[in-house]
C-alpha positions as CSV (number, residue, x, y, z in Angstrom):
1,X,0.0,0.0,0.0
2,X,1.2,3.4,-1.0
3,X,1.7,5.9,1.6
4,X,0.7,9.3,1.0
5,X,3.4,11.7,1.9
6,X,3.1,16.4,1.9
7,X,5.6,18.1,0.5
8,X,6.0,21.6,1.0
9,X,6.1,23.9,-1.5
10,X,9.5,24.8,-2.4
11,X,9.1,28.5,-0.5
12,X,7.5,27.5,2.0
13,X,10.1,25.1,2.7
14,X,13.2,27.7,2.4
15,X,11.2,29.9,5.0
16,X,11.0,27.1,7.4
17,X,14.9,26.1,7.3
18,X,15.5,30.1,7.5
19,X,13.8,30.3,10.4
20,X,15.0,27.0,12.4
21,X,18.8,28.7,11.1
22,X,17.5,31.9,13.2
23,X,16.3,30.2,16.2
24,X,19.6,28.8,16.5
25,X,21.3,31.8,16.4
26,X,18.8,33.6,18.5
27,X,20.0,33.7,22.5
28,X,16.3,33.6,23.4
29,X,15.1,31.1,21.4
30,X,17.5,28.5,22.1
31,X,14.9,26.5,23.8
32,X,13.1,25.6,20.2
33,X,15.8,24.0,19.1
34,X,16.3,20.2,20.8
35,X,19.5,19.7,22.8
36,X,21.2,16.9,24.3
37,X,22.1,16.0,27.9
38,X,25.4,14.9,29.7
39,X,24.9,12.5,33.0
40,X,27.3,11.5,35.3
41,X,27.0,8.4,36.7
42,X,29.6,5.8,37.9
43,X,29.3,2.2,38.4
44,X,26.8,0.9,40.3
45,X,24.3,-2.5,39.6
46,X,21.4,0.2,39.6
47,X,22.6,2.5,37.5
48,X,23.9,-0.4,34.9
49,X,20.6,-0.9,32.7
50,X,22.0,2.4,31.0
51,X,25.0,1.3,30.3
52,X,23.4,-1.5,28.8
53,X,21.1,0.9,26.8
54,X,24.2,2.9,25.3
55,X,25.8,-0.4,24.4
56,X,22.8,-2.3,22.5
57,X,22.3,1.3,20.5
58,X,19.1,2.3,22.2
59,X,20.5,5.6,23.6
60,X,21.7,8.1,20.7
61,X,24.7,9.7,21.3
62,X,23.5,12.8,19.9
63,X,20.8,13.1,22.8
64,X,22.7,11.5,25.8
65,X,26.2,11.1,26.8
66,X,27.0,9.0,29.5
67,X,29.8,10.8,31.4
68,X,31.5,7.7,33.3
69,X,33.1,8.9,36.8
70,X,35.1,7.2,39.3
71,X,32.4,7.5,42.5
72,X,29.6,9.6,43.7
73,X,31.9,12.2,44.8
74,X,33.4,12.5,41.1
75,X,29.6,12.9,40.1
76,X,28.8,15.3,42.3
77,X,31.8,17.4,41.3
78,X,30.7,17.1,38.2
79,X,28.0,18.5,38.6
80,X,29.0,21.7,40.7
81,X,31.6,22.3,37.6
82,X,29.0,22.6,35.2
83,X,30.3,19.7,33.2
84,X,26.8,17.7,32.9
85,X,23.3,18.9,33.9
86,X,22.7,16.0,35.9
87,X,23.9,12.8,37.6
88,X,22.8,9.3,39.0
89,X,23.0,9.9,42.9
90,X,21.7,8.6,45.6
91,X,18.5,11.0,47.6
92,X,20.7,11.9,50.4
93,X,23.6,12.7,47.8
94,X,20.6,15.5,46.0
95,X,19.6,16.7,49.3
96,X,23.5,17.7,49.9
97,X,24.3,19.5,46.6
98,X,20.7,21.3,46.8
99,X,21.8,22.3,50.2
100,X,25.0,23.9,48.3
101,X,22.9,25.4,45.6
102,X,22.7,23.0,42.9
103,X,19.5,23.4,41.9
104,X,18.2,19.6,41.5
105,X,14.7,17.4,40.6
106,X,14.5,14.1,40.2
107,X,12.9,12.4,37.4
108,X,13.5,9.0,37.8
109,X,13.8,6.2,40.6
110,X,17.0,3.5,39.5
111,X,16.8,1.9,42.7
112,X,15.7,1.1,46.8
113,X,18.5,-0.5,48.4
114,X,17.3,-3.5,50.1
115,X,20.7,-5.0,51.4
116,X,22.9,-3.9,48.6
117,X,24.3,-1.1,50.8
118,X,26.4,-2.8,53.7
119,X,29.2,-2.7,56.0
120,X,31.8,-5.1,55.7
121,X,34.1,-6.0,58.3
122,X,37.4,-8.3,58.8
123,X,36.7,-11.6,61.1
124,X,36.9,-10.9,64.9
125,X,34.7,-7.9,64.6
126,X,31.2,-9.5,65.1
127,X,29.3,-6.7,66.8
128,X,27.9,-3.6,66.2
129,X,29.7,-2.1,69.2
130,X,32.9,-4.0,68.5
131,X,33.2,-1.1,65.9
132,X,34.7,1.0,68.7
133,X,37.9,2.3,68.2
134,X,38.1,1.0,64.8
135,X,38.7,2.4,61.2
136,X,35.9,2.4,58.8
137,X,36.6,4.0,55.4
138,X,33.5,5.4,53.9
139,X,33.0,7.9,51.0
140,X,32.7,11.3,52.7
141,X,29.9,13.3,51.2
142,X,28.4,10.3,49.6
143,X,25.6,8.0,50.6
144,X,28.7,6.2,52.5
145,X,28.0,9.1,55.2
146,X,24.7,8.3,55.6
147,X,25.2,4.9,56.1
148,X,27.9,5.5,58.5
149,X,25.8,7.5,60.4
150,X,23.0,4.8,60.6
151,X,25.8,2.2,61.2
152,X,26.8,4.0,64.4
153,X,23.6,5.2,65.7
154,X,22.8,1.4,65.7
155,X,25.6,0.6,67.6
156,X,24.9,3.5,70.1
157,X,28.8,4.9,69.2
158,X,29.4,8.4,68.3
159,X,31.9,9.8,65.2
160,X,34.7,10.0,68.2
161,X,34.2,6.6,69.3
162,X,36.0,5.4,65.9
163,X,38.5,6.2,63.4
164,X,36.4,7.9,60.4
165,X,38.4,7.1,57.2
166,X,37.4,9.1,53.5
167,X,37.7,6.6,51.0
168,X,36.1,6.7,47.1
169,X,34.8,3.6,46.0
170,X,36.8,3.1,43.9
171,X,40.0,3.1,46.4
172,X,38.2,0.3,48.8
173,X,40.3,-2.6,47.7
174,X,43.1,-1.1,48.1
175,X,43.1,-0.1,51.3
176,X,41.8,-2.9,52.4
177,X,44.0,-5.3,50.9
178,X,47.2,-2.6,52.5
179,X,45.2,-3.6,56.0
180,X,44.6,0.5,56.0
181,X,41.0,-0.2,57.6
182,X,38.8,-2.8,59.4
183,X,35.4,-2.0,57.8
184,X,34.0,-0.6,55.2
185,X,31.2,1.1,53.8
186,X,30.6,-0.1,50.6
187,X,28.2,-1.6,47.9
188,X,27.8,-3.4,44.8
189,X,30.1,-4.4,42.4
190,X,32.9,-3.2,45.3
191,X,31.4,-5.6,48.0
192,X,31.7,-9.1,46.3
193,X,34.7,-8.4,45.6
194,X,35.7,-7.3,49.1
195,X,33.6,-10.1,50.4
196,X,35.8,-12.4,48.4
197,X,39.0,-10.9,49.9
198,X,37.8,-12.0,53.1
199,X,35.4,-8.8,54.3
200,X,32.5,-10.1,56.4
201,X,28.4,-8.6,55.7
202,X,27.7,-7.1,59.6
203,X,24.6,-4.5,58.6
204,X,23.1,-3.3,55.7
205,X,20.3,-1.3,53.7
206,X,17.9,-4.0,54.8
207,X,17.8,-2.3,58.7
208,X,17.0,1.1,57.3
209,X,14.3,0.5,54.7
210,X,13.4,3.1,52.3
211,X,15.9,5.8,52.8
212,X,18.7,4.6,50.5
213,X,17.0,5.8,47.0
214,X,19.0,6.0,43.9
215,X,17.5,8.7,41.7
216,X,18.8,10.3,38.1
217,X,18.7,13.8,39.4
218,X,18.9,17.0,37.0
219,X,19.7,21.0,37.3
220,X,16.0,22.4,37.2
221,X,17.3,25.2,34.9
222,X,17.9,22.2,32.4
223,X,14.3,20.9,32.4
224,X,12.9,22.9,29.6
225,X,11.2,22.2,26.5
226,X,14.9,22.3,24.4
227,X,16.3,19.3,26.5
228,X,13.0,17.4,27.2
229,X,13.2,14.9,23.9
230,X,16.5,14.1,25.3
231,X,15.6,13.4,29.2
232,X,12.8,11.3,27.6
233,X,14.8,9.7,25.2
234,X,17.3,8.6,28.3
235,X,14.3,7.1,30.3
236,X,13.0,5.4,27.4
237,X,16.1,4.3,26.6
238,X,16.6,2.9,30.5
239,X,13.3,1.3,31.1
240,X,13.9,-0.9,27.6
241,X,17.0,-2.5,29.1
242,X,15.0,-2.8,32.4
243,X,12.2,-4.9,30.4
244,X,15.0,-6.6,28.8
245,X,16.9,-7.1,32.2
246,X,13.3,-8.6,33.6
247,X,12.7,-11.0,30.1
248,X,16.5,-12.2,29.5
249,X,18.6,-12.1,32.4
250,X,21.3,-14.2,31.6
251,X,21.6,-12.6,28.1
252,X,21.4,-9.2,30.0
253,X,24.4,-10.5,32.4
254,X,26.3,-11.4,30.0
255,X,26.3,-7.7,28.1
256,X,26.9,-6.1,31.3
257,X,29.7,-8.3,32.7
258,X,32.6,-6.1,31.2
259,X,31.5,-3.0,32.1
260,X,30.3,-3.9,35.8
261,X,33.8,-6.0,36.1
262,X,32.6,-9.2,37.1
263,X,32.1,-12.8,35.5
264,X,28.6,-13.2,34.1
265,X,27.5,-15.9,36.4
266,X,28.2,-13.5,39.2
267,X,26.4,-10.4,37.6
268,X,22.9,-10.3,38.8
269,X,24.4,-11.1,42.4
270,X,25.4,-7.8,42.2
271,X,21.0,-7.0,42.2
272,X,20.3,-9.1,44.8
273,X,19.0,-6.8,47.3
274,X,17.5,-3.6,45.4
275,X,14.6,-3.0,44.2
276,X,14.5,-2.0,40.6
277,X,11.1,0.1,39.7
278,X,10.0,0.1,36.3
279,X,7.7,2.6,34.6
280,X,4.7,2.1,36.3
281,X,6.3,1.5,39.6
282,X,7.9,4.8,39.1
283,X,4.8,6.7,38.6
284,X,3.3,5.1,41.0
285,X,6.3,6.4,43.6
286,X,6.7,9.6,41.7
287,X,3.5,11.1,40.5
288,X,0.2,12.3,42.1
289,X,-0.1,15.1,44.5
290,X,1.5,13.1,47.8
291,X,4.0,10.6,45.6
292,X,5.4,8.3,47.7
293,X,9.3,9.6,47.1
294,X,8.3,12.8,49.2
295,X,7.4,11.0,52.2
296,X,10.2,8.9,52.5
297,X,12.2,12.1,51.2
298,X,10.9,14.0,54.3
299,X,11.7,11.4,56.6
300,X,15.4,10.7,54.8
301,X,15.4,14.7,55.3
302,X,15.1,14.5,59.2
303,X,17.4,11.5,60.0
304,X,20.4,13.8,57.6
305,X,19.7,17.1,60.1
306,X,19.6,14.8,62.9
307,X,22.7,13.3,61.8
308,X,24.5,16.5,61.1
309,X,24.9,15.5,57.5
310,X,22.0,18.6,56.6
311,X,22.3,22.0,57.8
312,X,18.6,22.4,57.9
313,X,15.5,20.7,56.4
314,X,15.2,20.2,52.3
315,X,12.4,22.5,51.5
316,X,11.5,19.5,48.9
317,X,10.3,22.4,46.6
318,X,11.1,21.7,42.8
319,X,12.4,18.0,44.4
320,X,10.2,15.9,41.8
321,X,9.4,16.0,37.6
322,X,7.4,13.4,37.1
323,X,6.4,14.4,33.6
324,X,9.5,12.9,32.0
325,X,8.4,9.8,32.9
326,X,7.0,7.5,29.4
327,X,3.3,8.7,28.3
328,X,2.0,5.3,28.4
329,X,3.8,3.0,31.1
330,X,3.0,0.0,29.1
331,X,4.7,1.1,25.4
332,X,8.6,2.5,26.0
Protein backbone atom coordinates (compact mmCIF):
# COMPACT_ATOMS: atom_id res chain seq x y z
CA UNK A 1 0.00 0.00 0.00
CA UNK A 2 1.19 3.38 -0.96
CA UNK A 3 1.67 5.92 1.62
CA UNK A 4 0.70 9.33 0.96
CA UNK A 5 3.36 11.72 1.92
CA UNK A 6 3.15 16.38 1.86
CA UNK A 7 5.58 18.12 0.53
CA UNK A 8 6.00 21.64 0.97
CA UNK A 9 6.13 23.86 -1.55
CA UNK A 10 9.51 24.81 -2.36
CA UNK A 11 9.07 28.53 -0.47
CA UNK A 12 7.55 27.52 1.98
CA UNK A 13 10.09 25.07 2.71
CA UNK A 14 13.15 27.72 2.42
CA UNK A 15 11.22 29.88 4.96
CA UNK A 16 11.01 27.09 7.35
CA UNK A 17 14.87 26.11 7.34
CA UNK A 18 15.47 30.08 7.45
CA UNK A 19 13.79 30.33 10.44
CA UNK A 20 14.98 26.95 12.42
CA UNK A 21 18.84 28.71 11.13
CA UNK A 22 17.47 31.89 13.18
CA UNK A 23 16.33 30.25 16.19
CA UNK A 24 19.59 28.80 16.48
CA UNK A 25 21.28 31.79 16.39
CA UNK A 26 18.77 33.64 18.54
CA UNK A 27 19.97 33.67 22.45
CA UNK A 28 16.29 33.65 23.44
CA UNK A 29 15.10 31.08 21.38
CA UNK A 30 17.46 28.52 22.12
CA UNK A 31 14.90 26.48 23.76
CA UNK A 32 13.13 25.64 20.18
CA UNK A 33 15.78 24.00 19.12
CA UNK A 34 16.28 20.16 20.84
CA UNK A 35 19.52 19.72 22.82
CA UNK A 36 21.23 16.88 24.34
CA UNK A 37 22.10 16.00 27.94
CA UNK A 38 25.42 14.90 29.68
CA UNK A 39 24.86 12.49 33.01
CA UNK A 40 27.31 11.48 35.29
CA UNK A 41 27.01 8.42 36.68
CA UNK A 42 29.64 5.75 37.86
CA UNK A 43 29.26 2.19 38.38
CA UNK A 44 26.80 0.90 40.29
CA UNK A 45 24.31 -2.48 39.64
CA UNK A 46 21.38 0.22 39.55
CA UNK A 47 22.61 2.52 37.46
CA UNK A 48 23.91 -0.41 34.94
CA UNK A 49 20.61 -0.87 32.74
CA UNK A 50 21.96 2.44 31.04
CA UNK A 51 25.01 1.31 30.29
CA UNK A 52 23.42 -1.51 28.76
CA UNK A 53 21.14 0.87 26.79
CA UNK A 54 24.16 2.88 25.31
CA UNK A 55 25.77 -0.38 24.39
CA UNK A 56 22.80 -2.29 22.50
CA UNK A 57 22.32 1.28 20.51
CA UNK A 58 19.14 2.25 22.16
CA UNK A 59 20.55 5.60 23.64
CA UNK A 60 21.67 8.09 20.69
CA UNK A 61 24.66 9.70 21.35
CA UNK A 62 23.50 12.79 19.93
CA UNK A 63 20.84 13.13 22.80
CA UNK A 64 22.66 11.54 25.76
CA UNK A 65 26.21 11.12 26.77
CA UNK A 66 26.99 9.01 29.47
CA UNK A 67 29.83 10.84 31.40
CA UNK A 68 31.53 7.69 33.29
CA UNK A 69 33.15 8.85 36.82
CA UNK A 70 35.12 7.23 39.30
CA UNK A 71 32.37 7.55 42.48
CA UNK A 72 29.64 9.56 43.65
CA UNK A 73 31.95 12.17 44.81
CA UNK A 74 33.36 12.52 41.09
CA UNK A 75 29.62 12.88 40.07
CA UNK A 76 28.76 15.31 42.25
CA UNK A 77 31.81 17.37 41.27
CA UNK A 78 30.71 17.13 38.15
CA UNK A 79 28.04 18.55 38.62
CA UNK A 80 28.97 21.68 40.65
CA UNK A 81 31.64 22.27 37.64
CA UNK A 82 29.01 22.65 35.19
CA UNK A 83 30.25 19.68 33.20
CA UNK A 84 26.80 17.68 32.95
CA UNK A 85 23.30 18.90 33.86
CA UNK A 86 22.68 16.03 35.87
CA UNK A 87 23.89 12.79 37.62
CA UNK A 88 22.76 9.31 38.99
CA UNK A 89 23.05 9.92 42.89
CA UNK A 90 21.69 8.65 45.59
CA UNK A 91 18.49 10.95 47.58
CA UNK A 92 20.66 11.91 50.38
CA UNK A 93 23.65 12.65 47.76
CA UNK A 94 20.64 15.51 45.99
CA UNK A 95 19.63 16.74 49.30
CA UNK A 96 23.46 17.70 49.95
CA UNK A 97 24.34 19.45 46.61
CA UNK A 98 20.68 21.26 46.79
CA UNK A 99 21.84 22.30 50.19
CA UNK A 100 25.00 23.93 48.27
CA UNK A 101 22.86 25.44 45.55
CA UNK A 102 22.69 23.00 42.89
CA UNK A 103 19.49 23.35 41.89
CA UNK A 104 18.24 19.56 41.48
CA UNK A 105 14.70 17.42 40.63
CA UNK A 106 14.48 14.06 40.17
CA UNK A 107 12.85 12.36 37.37
CA UNK A 108 13.51 8.98 37.83
CA UNK A 109 13.80 6.25 40.58
CA UNK A 110 16.99 3.51 39.47
CA UNK A 111 16.75 1.88 42.72
CA UNK A 112 15.75 1.06 46.79
CA UNK A 113 18.53 -0.53 48.37
CA UNK A 114 17.26 -3.54 50.07
CA UNK A 115 20.68 -4.98 51.38
CA UNK A 116 22.85 -3.94 48.58
CA UNK A 117 24.25 -1.08 50.77
CA UNK A 118 26.41 -2.76 53.66
CA UNK A 119 29.19 -2.71 56.04
CA UNK A 120 31.83 -5.06 55.72
CA UNK A 121 34.07 -6.02 58.25
CA UNK A 122 37.37 -8.29 58.81
CA UNK A 123 36.69 -11.64 61.06
CA UNK A 124 36.92 -10.89 64.87
CA UNK A 125 34.66 -7.94 64.61
CA UNK A 126 31.22 -9.54 65.13
CA UNK A 127 29.25 -6.68 66.75
CA UNK A 128 27.94 -3.56 66.18
CA UNK A 129 29.68 -2.13 69.17
CA UNK A 130 32.90 -4.01 68.48
CA UNK A 131 33.21 -1.08 65.95
CA UNK A 132 34.74 1.00 68.74
CA UNK A 133 37.90 2.27 68.21
CA UNK A 134 38.05 1.01 64.75
CA UNK A 135 38.69 2.41 61.15
CA UNK A 136 35.93 2.42 58.78
CA UNK A 137 36.61 3.99 55.39
CA UNK A 138 33.51 5.37 53.86
CA UNK A 139 32.97 7.94 50.99
CA UNK A 140 32.73 11.33 52.73
CA UNK A 141 29.86 13.34 51.25
CA UNK A 142 28.43 10.25 49.65
CA UNK A 143 25.64 8.00 50.58
CA UNK A 144 28.68 6.24 52.52
CA UNK A 145 28.04 9.15 55.23
CA UNK A 146 24.69 8.34 55.63
CA UNK A 147 25.22 4.94 56.10
CA UNK A 148 27.87 5.50 58.50
CA UNK A 149 25.78 7.49 60.43
CA UNK A 150 23.00 4.82 60.57
CA UNK A 151 25.80 2.25 61.22
CA UNK A 152 26.78 4.01 64.35
CA UNK A 153 23.65 5.25 65.67
CA UNK A 154 22.78 1.38 65.71
CA UNK A 155 25.57 0.61 67.60
CA UNK A 156 24.95 3.47 70.06
CA UNK A 157 28.80 4.94 69.23
CA UNK A 158 29.43 8.38 68.33
CA UNK A 159 31.87 9.83 65.18
CA UNK A 160 34.69 9.99 68.16
CA UNK A 161 34.19 6.62 69.27
CA UNK A 162 35.95 5.37 65.88
CA UNK A 163 38.53 6.20 63.40
CA UNK A 164 36.36 7.92 60.41
CA UNK A 165 38.44 7.11 57.21
CA UNK A 166 37.38 9.12 53.52
CA UNK A 167 37.70 6.59 51.05
CA UNK A 168 36.14 6.74 47.14
CA UNK A 169 34.80 3.63 45.96
CA UNK A 170 36.76 3.08 43.91
CA UNK A 171 39.98 3.06 46.44
CA UNK A 172 38.25 0.27 48.82
CA UNK A 173 40.26 -2.62 47.65
CA UNK A 174 43.14 -1.11 48.08
CA UNK A 175 43.11 -0.08 51.32
CA UNK A 176 41.83 -2.92 52.38
CA UNK A 177 44.03 -5.28 50.90
CA UNK A 178 47.23 -2.62 52.51
CA UNK A 179 45.18 -3.63 55.96
CA UNK A 180 44.59 0.48 56.03
CA UNK A 181 41.04 -0.24 57.64
CA UNK A 182 38.84 -2.83 59.43
CA UNK A 183 35.40 -2.00 57.81
CA UNK A 184 33.95 -0.59 55.25
CA UNK A 185 31.20 1.10 53.78
CA UNK A 186 30.59 -0.11 50.56
CA UNK A 187 28.21 -1.58 47.92
CA UNK A 188 27.83 -3.45 44.79
CA UNK A 189 30.10 -4.44 42.39
CA UNK A 190 32.86 -3.22 45.25
CA UNK A 191 31.40 -5.61 48.05
CA UNK A 192 31.68 -9.06 46.31
CA UNK A 193 34.74 -8.35 45.63
CA UNK A 194 35.67 -7.29 49.07
CA UNK A 195 33.58 -10.12 50.44
CA UNK A 196 35.82 -12.42 48.41
CA UNK A 197 38.97 -10.92 49.90
CA UNK A 198 37.82 -11.97 53.09
CA UNK A 199 35.41 -8.84 54.27
CA UNK A 200 32.52 -10.08 56.40
CA UNK A 201 28.38 -8.62 55.67
CA UNK A 202 27.67 -7.13 59.56
CA UNK A 203 24.61 -4.50 58.57
CA UNK A 204 23.10 -3.31 55.71
CA UNK A 205 20.30 -1.26 53.71
CA UNK A 206 17.88 -4.00 54.83
CA UNK A 207 17.79 -2.33 58.69
CA UNK A 208 17.04 1.06 57.35
CA UNK A 209 14.25 0.52 54.70
CA UNK A 210 13.44 3.08 52.26
CA UNK A 211 15.93 5.82 52.82
CA UNK A 212 18.68 4.65 50.48
CA UNK A 213 17.00 5.83 47.00
CA UNK A 214 19.00 6.01 43.88
CA UNK A 215 17.52 8.67 41.74
CA UNK A 216 18.78 10.26 38.05
CA UNK A 217 18.68 13.77 39.40
CA UNK A 218 18.93 17.00 37.00
CA UNK A 219 19.73 20.97 37.27
CA UNK A 220 16.01 22.39 37.16
CA UNK A 221 17.30 25.17 34.93
CA UNK A 222 17.92 22.22 32.36
CA UNK A 223 14.29 20.92 32.39
CA UNK A 224 12.89 22.92 29.55
CA UNK A 225 11.15 22.19 26.51
CA UNK A 226 14.86 22.34 24.36
CA UNK A 227 16.32 19.27 26.50
CA UNK A 228 12.96 17.40 27.16
CA UNK A 229 13.24 14.94 23.89
CA UNK A 230 16.47 14.10 25.33
CA UNK A 231 15.63 13.35 29.19
CA UNK A 232 12.84 11.31 27.62
CA UNK A 233 14.85 9.74 25.20
CA UNK A 234 17.33 8.65 28.27
CA UNK A 235 14.30 7.06 30.28
CA UNK A 236 13.00 5.39 27.42
CA UNK A 237 16.07 4.32 26.62
CA UNK A 238 16.62 2.91 30.45
CA UNK A 239 13.28 1.35 31.08
CA UNK A 240 13.89 -0.90 27.56
CA UNK A 241 17.01 -2.50 29.05
CA UNK A 242 14.98 -2.84 32.41
CA UNK A 243 12.15 -4.91 30.40
CA UNK A 244 15.03 -6.62 28.80
CA UNK A 245 16.89 -7.10 32.25
CA UNK A 246 13.30 -8.55 33.61
CA UNK A 247 12.67 -10.96 30.10
CA UNK A 248 16.48 -12.20 29.50
CA UNK A 249 18.65 -12.07 32.36
CA UNK A 250 21.27 -14.25 31.56
CA UNK A 251 21.63 -12.62 28.14
CA UNK A 252 21.44 -9.22 30.04
CA UNK A 253 24.36 -10.53 32.38
CA UNK A 254 26.27 -11.35 30.04
CA UNK A 255 26.33 -7.74 28.15
CA UNK A 256 26.87 -6.11 31.26
CA UNK A 257 29.72 -8.34 32.69
CA UNK A 258 32.63 -6.13 31.16
CA UNK A 259 31.51 -2.95 32.11
CA UNK A 260 30.34 -3.86 35.81
CA UNK A 261 33.82 -6.00 36.14
CA UNK A 262 32.62 -9.16 37.06
CA UNK A 263 32.11 -12.78 35.52
CA UNK A 264 28.63 -13.17 34.08
CA UNK A 265 27.53 -15.86 36.44
CA UNK A 266 28.23 -13.54 39.22
CA UNK A 267 26.45 -10.44 37.63
CA UNK A 268 22.94 -10.25 38.84
CA UNK A 269 24.38 -11.14 42.39
CA UNK A 270 25.39 -7.78 42.22
CA UNK A 271 21.04 -6.97 42.20
CA UNK A 272 20.29 -9.12 44.79
CA UNK A 273 18.97 -6.81 47.33
CA UNK A 274 17.48 -3.63 45.38
CA UNK A 275 14.59 -3.00 44.18
CA UNK A 276 14.52 -1.99 40.65
CA UNK A 277 11.06 0.13 39.72
CA UNK A 278 10.04 0.07 36.31
CA UNK A 279 7.68 2.56 34.60
CA UNK A 280 4.65 2.09 36.33
CA UNK A 281 6.28 1.48 39.63
CA UNK A 282 7.94 4.81 39.14
CA UNK A 283 4.79 6.71 38.62
CA UNK A 284 3.35 5.05 40.98
CA UNK A 285 6.26 6.44 43.65
CA UNK A 286 6.72 9.62 41.71
CA UNK A 287 3.49 11.07 40.49
CA UNK A 288 0.24 12.30 42.08
CA UNK A 289 -0.07 15.06 44.46
CA UNK A 290 1.55 13.11 47.78
CA UNK A 291 3.96 10.63 45.55
CA UNK A 292 5.44 8.28 47.67
CA UNK A 293 9.32 9.64 47.10
CA UNK A 294 8.27 12.79 49.16
CA UNK A 295 7.37 10.99 52.17
CA UNK A 296 10.16 8.90 52.51
CA UNK A 297 12.19 12.10 51.24
CA UNK A 298 10.91 13.96 54.32
CA UNK A 299 11.66 11.43 56.63
CA UNK A 300 15.42 10.74 54.85
CA UNK A 301 15.35 14.72 55.27
CA UNK A 302 15.14 14.54 59.23
CA UNK A 303 17.35 11.54 59.99
CA UNK A 304 20.35 13.75 57.58
CA UNK A 305 19.74 17.10 60.12
CA UNK A 306 19.64 14.79 62.95
CA UNK A 307 22.71 13.28 61.81
CA UNK A 308 24.51 16.51 61.10
CA UNK A 309 24.90 15.55 57.47
CA UNK A 310 22.00 18.65 56.61
CA UNK A 311 22.31 21.99 57.85
CA UNK A 312 18.63 22.36 57.94
CA UNK A 313 15.54 20.65 56.45
CA UNK A 314 15.23 20.19 52.32
CA UNK A 315 12.42 22.45 51.52
CA UNK A 316 11.46 19.49 48.94
CA UNK A 317 10.28 22.44 46.58
CA UNK A 318 11.08 21.68 42.85
CA UNK A 319 12.40 17.97 44.41
CA UNK A 320 10.15 15.91 41.75
CA UNK A 321 9.40 15.97 37.59
CA UNK A 322 7.39 13.37 37.08
CA UNK A 323 6.41 14.44 33.56
CA UNK A 324 9.48 12.92 31.97
CA UNK A 325 8.41 9.75 32.86
CA UNK A 326 6.98 7.53 29.41
CA UNK A 327 3.31 8.74 28.34
CA UNK A 328 1.99 5.34 28.44
CA UNK A 329 3.79 3.02 31.08
CA UNK A 330 3.04 -0.02 29.14
CA UNK A 331 4.67 1.13 25.42
CA UNK A 332 8.62 2.52 25.96
Amino acid sequence: MAVKTRTLPRRQFINAAAGLALAQTLPGCAWLVEQPVAIAVHVWAGYEPMFLARSEGWLEESKVRLVETASATDSLQALAEGRVAGAALTLDEVFKARENGLPLSVVLIFDISAGADMLVVRPGITRLADLKAQRIGFEQGAVGELMLAEVLRSAGLSKSDVTRVPLTIDRQPEAWQRQQVDALITYEPMASQLLALGALRLFDSRQIPNTIVDVLAIRSDTLDAGHASAVRHLLAGHFRALDHLARNPQDAAYRMARHLNLPADQVMRAFKGLVLPDATNNYRLLAGASPALLVSARKLSAIMVNSELLKKDDPLNALIRADFLPADALKY
